[in-house]
N, C-alpha and C positions, 0 to 999 in steps of 0.2 A: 521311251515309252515302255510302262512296263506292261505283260500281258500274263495272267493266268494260267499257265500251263499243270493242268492235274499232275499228282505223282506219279500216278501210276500209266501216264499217256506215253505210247512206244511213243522211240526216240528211231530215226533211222541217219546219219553221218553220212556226208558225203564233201568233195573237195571239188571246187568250181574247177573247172579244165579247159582247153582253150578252145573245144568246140562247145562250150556253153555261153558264150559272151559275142557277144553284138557288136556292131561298127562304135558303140561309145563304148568296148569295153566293160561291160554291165551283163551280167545274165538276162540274157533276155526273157521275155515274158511263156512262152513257150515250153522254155525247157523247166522252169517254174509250176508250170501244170505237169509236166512228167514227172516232177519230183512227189508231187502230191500223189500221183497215182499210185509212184513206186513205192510211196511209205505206206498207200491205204492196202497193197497188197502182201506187202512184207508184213505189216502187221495182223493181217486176215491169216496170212502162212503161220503166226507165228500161236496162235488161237487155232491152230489143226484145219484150218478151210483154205486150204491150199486150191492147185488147179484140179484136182484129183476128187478132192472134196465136192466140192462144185460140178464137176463132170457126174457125178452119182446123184448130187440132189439134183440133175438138169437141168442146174440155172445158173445166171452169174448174174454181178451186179453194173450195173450201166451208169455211166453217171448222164444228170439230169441237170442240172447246175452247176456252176462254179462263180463263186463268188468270192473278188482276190481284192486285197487292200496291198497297193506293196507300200511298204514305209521307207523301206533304204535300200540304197544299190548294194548290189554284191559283186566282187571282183574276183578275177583269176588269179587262186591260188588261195580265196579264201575256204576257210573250214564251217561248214554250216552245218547244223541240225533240224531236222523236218521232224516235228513232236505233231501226234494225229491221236485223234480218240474219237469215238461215236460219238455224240450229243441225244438222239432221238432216234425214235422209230414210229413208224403208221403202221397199217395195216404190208404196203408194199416199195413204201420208201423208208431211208434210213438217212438222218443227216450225219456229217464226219467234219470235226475242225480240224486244224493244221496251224502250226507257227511254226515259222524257220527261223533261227537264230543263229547269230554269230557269236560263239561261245570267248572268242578272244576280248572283245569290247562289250559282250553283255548288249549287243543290238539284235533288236525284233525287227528282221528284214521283211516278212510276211504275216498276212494272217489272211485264215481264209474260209469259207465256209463251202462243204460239196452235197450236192442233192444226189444222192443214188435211189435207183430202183431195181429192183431185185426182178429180173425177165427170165420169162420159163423158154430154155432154149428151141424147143420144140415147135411152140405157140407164138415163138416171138412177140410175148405180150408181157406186161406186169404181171406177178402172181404173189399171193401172201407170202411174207418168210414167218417159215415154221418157227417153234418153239424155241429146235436147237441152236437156231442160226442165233437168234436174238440173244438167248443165254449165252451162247460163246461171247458174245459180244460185253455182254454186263461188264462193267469194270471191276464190280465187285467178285467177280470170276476167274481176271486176268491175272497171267504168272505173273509172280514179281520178278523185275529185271529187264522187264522190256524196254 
C-alpha cells in the first residue's frame, strides 16, 4: 500500500524493543498511540512550542480522537518511522495525520488520523488557538529537515 506522505512531514525513528510487543510478538496497539503522541510533540518542540511554550500561552493540546488503521504488524527489532503533519484547524481543534513505515521493506504499518483540542489550563475548557500557534504550524513555515 502506498500512502502520501508530504515532504516536508516530521519524521521521528524509533526501534521496536521488547517491551513494546505483545503475547503474538507484535507491537501492540497501545504503545502505537504513544508513538503518535511522541512524534506530535517532538514535532510541536521542533516548531519552538515545546512545554515551556505552552506553560506561557496557558494551554496545551488534548487529544479528542484517534482514529488508527493498522495495516501490518511490526516486530522486535524492527526500524520504524512515525511521519506526522497537521491537516486542519477550527476555531479550537486541530487535526494531525501520522504514517509509520518500515523504511527496510517500504511497508506502511499505520495510518492514522488524531482530533486535538487546544484547553486553556486554567478553565479547563477548549479555547481558540491564537494566530501564532496556527502559523507555527503552517507547513509552509516549517524548517527544512524535519
Amino acid at each position: 500500500m502506498t500512502v502520501e506522505i508530504p515532504s516536508n512531514a516530521f519524521a521521528l525513528p524509533f526501534v521496536v524493543t521488547e517491551d513494546m510487543v505483545d503475547v503474538q510478538q507484535r507491537v501492540s496497539n497501545h504503545e502505537y498511540v504513544r508513538f503518535l503522541s511522541q512524534a506530535a510533540a517532538a514535532h510541536s518542540e521542533s516548531l519552538g512550542w515545546g512545554l515551556e511554550a505552552y506553560r506561557r500561552l496557558g494551554a496545551w493540546w488534548v487529544v479528542r480522537r484517534h482514529e488508527v488503521d493498522y495495516l501490518q504488524p511490526a516486530r522486535l527489532g524492527d526500524a520504524l518511522v512515525c511521519h506526522t503533519w497537521p491537516s486542519r484547524f477550527t476555531k479550537a481543534k486541530a487535526w494531525r495525520q501520522h504514517v509509520i513505515t518500515r523504511p527496510s521493506d517500504g511497508a506502511v504499518i499505520l495510518r492514522a488520523l488524531n482530533t486535538w483540542a487546544l484547553i486553556d489550563v486554567e478553565a479547563e475548557r477548549p479555547r481558540r488557538i491564537p494566530a501564532e500557534l496556527i502559523e507555527a504550524f503552517d507547513p509552509a513555515n516549517w524548517r527544512t529537515g524535519c
